[in-house]
C-alpha positions, 0 to 999 in steps of 0.5 A: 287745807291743813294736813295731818294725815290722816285728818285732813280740814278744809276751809272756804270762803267761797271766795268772798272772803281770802283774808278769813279763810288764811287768818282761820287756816293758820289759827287752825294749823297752830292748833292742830300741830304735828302731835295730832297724826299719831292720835288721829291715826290710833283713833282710826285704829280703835275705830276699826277694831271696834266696828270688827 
């Protein structure tokens, strides 16, 4: 799993292929780094606000 809370991505092989499933979970933790929280978290914002 790759965390940045509040986006949260998971990734399975279902177990056929661990090697996949890494190599894919560290190209996406590299792609989606640090600076992803505030703008998913402020999208959630406008999302509420729009819904209301």
């Amino acid at each position: 799993m790759v965390r940045r809370d509040p986006l949260v991505v998971a990734i399975s092989t279902s177990g056929r292929s661990p090697f996949l499933a890494s190599a894919l979970r560290q190209r996406l933790e590299r792609l989606l780094g640090p600076e992803r929280r505030p703008f998913t978290a402020a999208l959630g914002r406008v999302r509420q606000q729009l819904r209301r």
